[in-house]
Each structure stands twice: as C-alpha cells, then as structure tokens.
N, C-alpha and C positions, 0 to 999 in steps of 0.2 A: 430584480436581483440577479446577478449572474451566478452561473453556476461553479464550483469549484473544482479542482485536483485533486486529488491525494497523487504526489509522485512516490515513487520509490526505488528508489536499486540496493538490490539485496544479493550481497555476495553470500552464499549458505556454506559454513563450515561442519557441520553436520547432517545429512541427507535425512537418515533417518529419525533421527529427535525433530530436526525442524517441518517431515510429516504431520508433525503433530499439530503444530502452528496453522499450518494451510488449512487444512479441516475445521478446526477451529474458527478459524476468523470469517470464513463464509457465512456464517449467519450472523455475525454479528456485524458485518458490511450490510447486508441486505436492513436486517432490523433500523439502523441508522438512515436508511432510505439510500446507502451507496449501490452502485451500478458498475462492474468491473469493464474495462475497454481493454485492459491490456491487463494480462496473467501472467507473465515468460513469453514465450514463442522465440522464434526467431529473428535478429536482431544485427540489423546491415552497418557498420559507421563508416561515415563519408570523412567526415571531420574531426578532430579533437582525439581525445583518451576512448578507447574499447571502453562500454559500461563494465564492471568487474562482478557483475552475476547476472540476475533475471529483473528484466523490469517490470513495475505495475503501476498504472495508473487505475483510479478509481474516480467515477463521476460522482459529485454529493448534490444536492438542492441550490445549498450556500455554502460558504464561510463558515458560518457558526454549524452547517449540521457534520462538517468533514471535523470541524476541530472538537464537538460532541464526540465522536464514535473514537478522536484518538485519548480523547481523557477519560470515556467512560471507565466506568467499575468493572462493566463485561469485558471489554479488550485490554485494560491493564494487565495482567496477571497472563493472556493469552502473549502479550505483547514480552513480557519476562521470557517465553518460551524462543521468541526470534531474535532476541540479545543475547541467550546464552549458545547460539546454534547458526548466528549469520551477523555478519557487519553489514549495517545497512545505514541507508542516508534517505528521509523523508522527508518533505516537504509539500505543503499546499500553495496552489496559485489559482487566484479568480480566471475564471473565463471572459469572454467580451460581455456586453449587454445583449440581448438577442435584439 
C-alpha cells in the first residue's frame, strides 16, 4: 500500500486562539501513526498563486489511516478550533508504490 498526504494551507486569522490548535493536534497526528514533513517554514513560488498562509504536509501509513485521524472524535473538536481562527484547504493524496 502506498503511503499517504495530508496536504494543507492554512491561512491563520487569529495567531493567538489558533496556538491553541497547533499544541493540540500534535499528538493526536502522532497517535494516528502521522509523521509531519512539513510544519510552516519557509516557502519559495516559482509558479502559480503565493500559498496564502503556512503549509503542512503530514505522512500517514495509508488512505484509510490519514482519513482515521481527520474524522476521529480526538481531532474533530481540535479541528472546530482551526475553522474558527484560519481558512484552510486540506486534502489527502496517495503516494507512489515503493
């Protein structure tokens, strides 16, 4: 099975409330067996539209264990904290086969 994404760009309208969010959802990525590759940093565009906040990618196992940790019961309610405090746009995409 290949492995999965979690994509994200999260433009944050709130700094401080959406502190809250980021502490949070660190364990509960790892619990779900995710692996972060990309947190924010710094962010070069050659092409197209500037992303309009911080980007994240998260590695999962599969499929089914990125799209576990977005409907779990632990991250819903975490997840309520990054929609009242950031417009964001997420999406998962499989990996190749190794």
């Amino acid at each position: 099975m290949p492995k999965a994404y979690l994509l994200a760009e999260v433009e944050v309208t709130d700094s401080a409330a959406y502190e809250k969010y980021t502490s949070a959802v660190v364990p509960i990525v790892a619990q779900y067996g995710g692996e972060y590759i990309v947190r924010g940093g710094q962010t070069a565009s050659f092409e197209g539209e500037t992303p309009k906040g911080r980007l994240v990618i998260i590695a999962f196992a599969n499929m089914s264990a990125a799209q576990a940790f977005l409907m779990s019961d632990e991250y819903r309610p975490i997840a309520d904290i990054r929609h009242k405090n950031a417009v964001s746009r997420i999406m998962i995409v499989e990996g190749v086969i190794p």
